[in-house]
FIPA-696116 format. One record per residue (C-alpha): residue number from 1; residue in one letter; x, y, z. Coordinates in Angstrom, 2 decimals. Layout:
+-----+---+---------+---------+---------+
!   k ! r !      c1 !      c2 !      c3 !
+-----+---+---------+---------+---------+
! NUM ! A !       X !       Y !       Z !
...
+-----+---+---------+---------+---------+
This chain:
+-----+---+---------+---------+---------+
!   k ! r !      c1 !      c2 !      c3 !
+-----+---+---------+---------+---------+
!   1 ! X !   -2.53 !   38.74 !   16.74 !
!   2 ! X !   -5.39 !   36.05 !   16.44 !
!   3 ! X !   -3.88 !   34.81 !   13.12 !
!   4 ! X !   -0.47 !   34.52 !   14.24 !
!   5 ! X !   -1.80 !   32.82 !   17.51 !
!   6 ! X !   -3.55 !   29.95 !   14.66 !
!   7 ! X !   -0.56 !   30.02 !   12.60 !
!   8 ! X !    1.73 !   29.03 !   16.18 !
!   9 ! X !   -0.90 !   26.51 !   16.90 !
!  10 ! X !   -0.87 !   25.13 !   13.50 !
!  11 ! X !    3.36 !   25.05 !   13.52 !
!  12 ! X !    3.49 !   22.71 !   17.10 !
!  13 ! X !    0.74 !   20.78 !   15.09 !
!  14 ! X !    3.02 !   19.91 !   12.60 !
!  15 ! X !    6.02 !   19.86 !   15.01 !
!  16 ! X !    3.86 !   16.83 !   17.06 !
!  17 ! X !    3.28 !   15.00 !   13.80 !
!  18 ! X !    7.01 !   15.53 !   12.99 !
!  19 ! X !    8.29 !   14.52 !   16.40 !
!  20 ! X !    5.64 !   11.28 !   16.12 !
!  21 ! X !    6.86 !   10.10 !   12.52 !
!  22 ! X !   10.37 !   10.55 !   13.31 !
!  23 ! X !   10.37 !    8.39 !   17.24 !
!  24 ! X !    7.55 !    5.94 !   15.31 !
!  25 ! X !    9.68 !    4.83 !   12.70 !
!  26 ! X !   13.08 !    4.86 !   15.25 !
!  27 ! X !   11.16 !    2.81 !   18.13 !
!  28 ! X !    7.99 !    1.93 !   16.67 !
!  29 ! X !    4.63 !    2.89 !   18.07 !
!  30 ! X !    4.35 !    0.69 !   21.52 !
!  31 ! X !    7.60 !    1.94 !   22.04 !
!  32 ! X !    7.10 !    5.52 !   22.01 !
!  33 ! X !    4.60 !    7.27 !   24.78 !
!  34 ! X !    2.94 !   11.17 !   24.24 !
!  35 ! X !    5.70 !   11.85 !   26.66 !
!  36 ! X !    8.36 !   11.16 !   24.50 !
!  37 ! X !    6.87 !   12.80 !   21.45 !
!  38 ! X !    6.16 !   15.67 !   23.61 !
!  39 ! X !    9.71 !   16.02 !   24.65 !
!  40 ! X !   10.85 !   16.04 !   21.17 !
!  41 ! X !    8.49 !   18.32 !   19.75 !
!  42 ! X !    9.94 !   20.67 !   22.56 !
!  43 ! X !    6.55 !   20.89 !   24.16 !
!  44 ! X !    4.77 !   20.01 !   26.84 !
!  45 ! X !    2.32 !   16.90 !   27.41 !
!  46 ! X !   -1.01 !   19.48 !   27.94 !
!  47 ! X !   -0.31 !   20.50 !   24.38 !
!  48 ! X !   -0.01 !   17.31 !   22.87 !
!  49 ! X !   -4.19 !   16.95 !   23.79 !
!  50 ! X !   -4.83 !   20.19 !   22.75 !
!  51 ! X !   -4.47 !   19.19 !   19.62 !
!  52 ! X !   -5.14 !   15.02 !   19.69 !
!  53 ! X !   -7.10 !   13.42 !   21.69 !
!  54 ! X !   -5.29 !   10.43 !   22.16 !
!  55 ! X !   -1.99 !    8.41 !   20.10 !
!  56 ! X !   -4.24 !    6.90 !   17.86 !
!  57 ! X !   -5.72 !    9.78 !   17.10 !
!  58 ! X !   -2.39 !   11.54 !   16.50 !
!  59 ! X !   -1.64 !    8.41 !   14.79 !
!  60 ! X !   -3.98 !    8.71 !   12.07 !
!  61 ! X !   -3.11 !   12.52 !   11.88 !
!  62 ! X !    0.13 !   11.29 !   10.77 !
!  63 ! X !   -0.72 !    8.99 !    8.55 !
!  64 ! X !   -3.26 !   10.84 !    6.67 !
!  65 ! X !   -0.51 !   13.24 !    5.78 !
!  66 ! X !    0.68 !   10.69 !    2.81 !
!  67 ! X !   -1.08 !    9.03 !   -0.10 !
!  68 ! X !   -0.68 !    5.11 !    0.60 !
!  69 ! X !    0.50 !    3.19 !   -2.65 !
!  70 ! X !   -2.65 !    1.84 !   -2.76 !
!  71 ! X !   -4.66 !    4.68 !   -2.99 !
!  72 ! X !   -2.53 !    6.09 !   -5.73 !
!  73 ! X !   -2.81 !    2.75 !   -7.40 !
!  74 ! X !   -6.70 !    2.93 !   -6.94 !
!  75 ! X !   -6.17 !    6.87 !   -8.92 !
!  76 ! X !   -4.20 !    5.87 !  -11.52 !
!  77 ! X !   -6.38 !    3.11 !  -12.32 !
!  78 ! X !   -9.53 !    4.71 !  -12.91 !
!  79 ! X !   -8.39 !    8.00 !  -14.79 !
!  80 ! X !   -7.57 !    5.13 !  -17.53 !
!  81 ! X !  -10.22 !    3.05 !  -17.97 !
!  82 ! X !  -10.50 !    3.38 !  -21.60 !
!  83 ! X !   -6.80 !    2.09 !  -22.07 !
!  84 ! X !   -5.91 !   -2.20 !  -22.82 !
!  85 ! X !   -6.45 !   -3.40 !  -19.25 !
!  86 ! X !   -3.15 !   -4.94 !  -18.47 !
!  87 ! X !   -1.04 !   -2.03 !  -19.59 !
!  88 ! X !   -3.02 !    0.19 !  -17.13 !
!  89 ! X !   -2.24 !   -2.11 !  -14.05 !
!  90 ! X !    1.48 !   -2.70 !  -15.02 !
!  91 ! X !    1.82 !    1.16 !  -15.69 !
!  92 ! X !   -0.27 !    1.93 !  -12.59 !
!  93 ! X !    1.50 !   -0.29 !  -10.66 !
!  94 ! X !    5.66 !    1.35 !  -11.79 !
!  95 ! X !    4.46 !    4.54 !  -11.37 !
!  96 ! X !    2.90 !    4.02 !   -7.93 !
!  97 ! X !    6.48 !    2.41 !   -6.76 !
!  98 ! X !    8.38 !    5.19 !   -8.58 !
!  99 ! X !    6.21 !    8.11 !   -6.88 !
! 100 ! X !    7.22 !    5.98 !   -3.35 !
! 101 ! X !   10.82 !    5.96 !   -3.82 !
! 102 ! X !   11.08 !    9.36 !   -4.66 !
! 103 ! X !    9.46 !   10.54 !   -1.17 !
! 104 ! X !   11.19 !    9.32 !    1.46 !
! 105 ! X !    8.40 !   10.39 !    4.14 !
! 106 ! X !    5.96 !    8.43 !    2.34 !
! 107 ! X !    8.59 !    5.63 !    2.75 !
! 108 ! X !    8.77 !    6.23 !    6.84 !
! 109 ! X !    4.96 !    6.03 !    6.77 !
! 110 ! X !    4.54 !    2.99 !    5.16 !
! 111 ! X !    7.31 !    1.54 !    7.04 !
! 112 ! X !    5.37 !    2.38 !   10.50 !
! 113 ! X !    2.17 !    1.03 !    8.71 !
! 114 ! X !    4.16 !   -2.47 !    7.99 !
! 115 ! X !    6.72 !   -2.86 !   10.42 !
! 116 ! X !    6.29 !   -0.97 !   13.17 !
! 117 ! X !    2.84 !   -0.88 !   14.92 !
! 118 ! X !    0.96 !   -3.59 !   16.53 !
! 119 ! X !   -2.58 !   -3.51 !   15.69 !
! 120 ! X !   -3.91 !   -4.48 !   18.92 !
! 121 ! X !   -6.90 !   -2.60 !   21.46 !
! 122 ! X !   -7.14 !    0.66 !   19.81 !
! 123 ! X !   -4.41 !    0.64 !   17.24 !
! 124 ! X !   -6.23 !   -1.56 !   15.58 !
! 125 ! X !   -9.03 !    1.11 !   13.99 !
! 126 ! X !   -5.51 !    2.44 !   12.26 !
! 127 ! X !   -5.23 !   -0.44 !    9.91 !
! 128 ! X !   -8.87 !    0.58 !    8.61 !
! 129 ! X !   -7.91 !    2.91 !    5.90 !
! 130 ! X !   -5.04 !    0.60 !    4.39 !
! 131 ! X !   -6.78 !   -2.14 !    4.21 !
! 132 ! X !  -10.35 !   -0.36 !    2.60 !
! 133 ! X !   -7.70 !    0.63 !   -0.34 !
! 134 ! X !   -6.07 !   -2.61 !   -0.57 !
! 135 ! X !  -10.20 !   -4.18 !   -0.68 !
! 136 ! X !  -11.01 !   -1.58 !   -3.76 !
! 137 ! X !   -8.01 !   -1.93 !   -5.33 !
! 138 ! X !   -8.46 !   -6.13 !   -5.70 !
! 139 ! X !  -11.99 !   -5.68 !   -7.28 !
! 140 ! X !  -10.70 !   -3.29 !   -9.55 !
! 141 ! X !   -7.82 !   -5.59 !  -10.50 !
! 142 ! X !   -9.51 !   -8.55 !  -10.88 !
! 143 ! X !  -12.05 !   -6.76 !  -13.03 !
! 144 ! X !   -9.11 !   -5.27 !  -15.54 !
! 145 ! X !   -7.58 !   -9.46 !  -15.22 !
! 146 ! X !  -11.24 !  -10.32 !  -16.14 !
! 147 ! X !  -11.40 !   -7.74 !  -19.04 !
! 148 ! X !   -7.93 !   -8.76 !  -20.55 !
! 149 ! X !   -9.05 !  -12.50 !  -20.78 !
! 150 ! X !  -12.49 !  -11.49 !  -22.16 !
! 151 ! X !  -10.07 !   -9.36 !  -25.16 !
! 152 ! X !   -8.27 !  -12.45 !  -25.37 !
! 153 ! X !   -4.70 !  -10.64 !  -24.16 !
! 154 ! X !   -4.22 !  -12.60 !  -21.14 !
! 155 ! X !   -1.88 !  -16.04 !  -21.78 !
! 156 ! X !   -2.87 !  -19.36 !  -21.24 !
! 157 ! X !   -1.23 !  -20.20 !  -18.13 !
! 158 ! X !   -3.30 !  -17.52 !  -16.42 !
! 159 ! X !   -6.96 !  -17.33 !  -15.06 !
! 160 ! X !   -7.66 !  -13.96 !  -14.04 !
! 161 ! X !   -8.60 !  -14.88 !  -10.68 !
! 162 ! X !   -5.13 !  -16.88 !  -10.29 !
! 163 ! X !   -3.08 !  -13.35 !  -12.36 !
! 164 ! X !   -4.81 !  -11.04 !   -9.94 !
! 165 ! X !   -3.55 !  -13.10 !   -6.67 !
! 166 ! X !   -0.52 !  -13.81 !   -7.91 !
! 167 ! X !    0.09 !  -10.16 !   -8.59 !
! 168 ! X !   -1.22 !   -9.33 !   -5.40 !
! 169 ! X !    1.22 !  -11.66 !   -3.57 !
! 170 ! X !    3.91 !  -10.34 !   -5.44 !
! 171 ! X !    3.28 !   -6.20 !   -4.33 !
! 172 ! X !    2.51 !   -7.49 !   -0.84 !
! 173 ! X !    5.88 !   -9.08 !   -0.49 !
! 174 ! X !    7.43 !   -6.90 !   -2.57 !
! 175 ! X !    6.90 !   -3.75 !   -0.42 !
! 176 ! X !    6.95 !   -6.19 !    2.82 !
! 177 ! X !   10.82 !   -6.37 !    1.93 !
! 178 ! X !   11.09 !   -2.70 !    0.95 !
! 179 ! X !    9.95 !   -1.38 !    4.16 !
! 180 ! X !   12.47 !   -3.06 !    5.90 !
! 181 ! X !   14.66 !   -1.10 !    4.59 !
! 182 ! X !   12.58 !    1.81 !    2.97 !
! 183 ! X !   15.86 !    3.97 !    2.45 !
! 184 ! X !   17.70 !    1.67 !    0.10 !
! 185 ! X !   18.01 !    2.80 !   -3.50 !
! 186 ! X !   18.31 !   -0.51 !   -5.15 !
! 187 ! X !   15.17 !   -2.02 !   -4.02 !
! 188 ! X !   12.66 !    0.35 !   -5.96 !
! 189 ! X !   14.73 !   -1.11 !   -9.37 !
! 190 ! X !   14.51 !   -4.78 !   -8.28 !
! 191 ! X !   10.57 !   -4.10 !   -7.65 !
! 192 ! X !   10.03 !   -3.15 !  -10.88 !
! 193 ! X !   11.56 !   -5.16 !  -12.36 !
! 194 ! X !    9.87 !   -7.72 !  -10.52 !
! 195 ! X !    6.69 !   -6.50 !  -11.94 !
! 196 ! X !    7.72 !   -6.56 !  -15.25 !
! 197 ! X !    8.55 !   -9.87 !  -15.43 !
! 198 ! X !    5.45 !  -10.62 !  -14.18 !
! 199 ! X !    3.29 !   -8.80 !  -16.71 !
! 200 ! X !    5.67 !  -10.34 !  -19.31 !
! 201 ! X !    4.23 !  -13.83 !  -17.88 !
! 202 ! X !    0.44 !  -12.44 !  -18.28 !
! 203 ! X !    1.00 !  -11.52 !  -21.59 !
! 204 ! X !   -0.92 !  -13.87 !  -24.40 !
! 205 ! X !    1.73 !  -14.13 !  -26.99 !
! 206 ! X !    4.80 !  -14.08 !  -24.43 !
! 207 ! X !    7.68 !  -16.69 !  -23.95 !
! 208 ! X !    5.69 !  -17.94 !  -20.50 !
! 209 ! X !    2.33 !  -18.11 !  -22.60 !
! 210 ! X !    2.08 !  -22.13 !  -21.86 !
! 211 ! X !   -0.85 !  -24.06 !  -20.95 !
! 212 ! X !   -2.03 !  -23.99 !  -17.26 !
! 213 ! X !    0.25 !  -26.77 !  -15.35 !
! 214 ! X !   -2.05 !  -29.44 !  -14.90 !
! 215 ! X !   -2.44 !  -29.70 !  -11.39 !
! 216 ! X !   -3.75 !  -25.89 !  -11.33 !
! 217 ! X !   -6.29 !  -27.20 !  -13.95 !
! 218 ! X !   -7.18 !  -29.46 !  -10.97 !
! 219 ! X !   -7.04 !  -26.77 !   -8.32 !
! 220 ! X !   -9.37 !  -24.62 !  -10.75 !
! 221 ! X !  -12.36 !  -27.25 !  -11.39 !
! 222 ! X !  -12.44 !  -28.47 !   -7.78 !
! 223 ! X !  -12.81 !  -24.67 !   -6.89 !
! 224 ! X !  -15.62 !  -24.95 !   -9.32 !
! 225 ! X !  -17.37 !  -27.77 !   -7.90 !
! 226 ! X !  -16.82 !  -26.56 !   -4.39 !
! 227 ! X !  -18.90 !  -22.95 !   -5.45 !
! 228 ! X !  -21.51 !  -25.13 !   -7.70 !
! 229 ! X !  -22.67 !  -26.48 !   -3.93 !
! 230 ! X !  -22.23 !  -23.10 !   -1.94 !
+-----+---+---------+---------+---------+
């Protein structure tokens, strides 16, 4: 009796979390009250904080039950350090947006994450796991962008420092756009496609492998000067 009495507890568990991904992504997260989610779950309120203690708490219970891009992205990475650097960002970096199209709750997730909840007061302690990710993941980057010029692979027109932001400015506003609209099809192909191009660019030896523009060159050695006096 006691493990069917866990099991039931564990099921409206997982109905709540259901019920709260589903009315998050529909009205977004100021929108929606423990009353509503309660109601939906087909529950009442009293068990809702028998099993969270508050939204954000049930908020991060949600979240936690996906793998953010970034995290994967931070996997990926490491398990092939020993492989030419840019390769294992570009292939990192497919793979990640492949493994997000094909799961469409990881899609709803994200698209709370981005679109849909205002970190303000309390919600904001819910932005703290994306954005530790996102912080590891730019080091790591910027270390492979640093590696690849050190080899001598990275093109002309590229810094690392300047490939790494650039890159990062791309995903941002690549999945920005995506989780507008995480359902549709077409935008996982444009993505990476995207991203090709862009790796095609970093390339030493590519089409784009041109000297920096000269007014970067300026941007660079005034950045230069500016840390020489820090």
């Amino acid at each position: 009796m006691a493990r069917r009495t866990k099991a039931e507890a564990e099921q409206t568990r997982n109905d709540l979390l259901d019920a709260a991904e589903a009315l998050f992504f529909e009205r977004g997260v100021s929108g929606t009250s423990l009353d509503d989610i309660a109601r939906a779950a087909g529950v009442t309120r009293g068990a809702v904080y028998w099993h969270f203690k508050n939204k954000l708490d049930l908020f991060c219970a949600m979240e936690h039950r996906v793998r953010l891009p970034h995290e994967e992205l931070l996997e990926r990475t490491m398990s092939r350090k020993d492989a030419e650097p840019l390769d294992v960002i570009e292939e990192s970096v497919v793979a990640s947006l492949s493994s997000l199209f094909q799961d469409e709750q990881k899609q709803r997730v994200l698209s709370i994450l981005f679109h849909r909840c205002e970190y303000v007061g309390d919600m904001a302690e819910a932005l703290a796991r994306l954005e530790e990710a996102k912080s590891r993941l730019w080091v790591m980057f910027l270390d492979a962008f640093r590696e690849a010029s050190r080899r001598g692979q990275l093109a002309a027109a590229w810094t690392p420092e300047v490939a790494c932001l650039t890159l990062r400015a791309c995903m941002t506003g690549l999945l920005d756009e995506w989780m507008r609209d995480p359902l549709n099809p077409g935008e996982c192909n444009a993505s990476c496609a995207c991203i090709g191009s862009l790796f095609s660019s970093f390339r030493r030896g590519s089409p784009a492998d041109l000297p920096p523009h000269p007014l970067l060159e300026e941007v660079l050695q005034e950045a230069k000067k500016q840390n020489g006096r820090e």
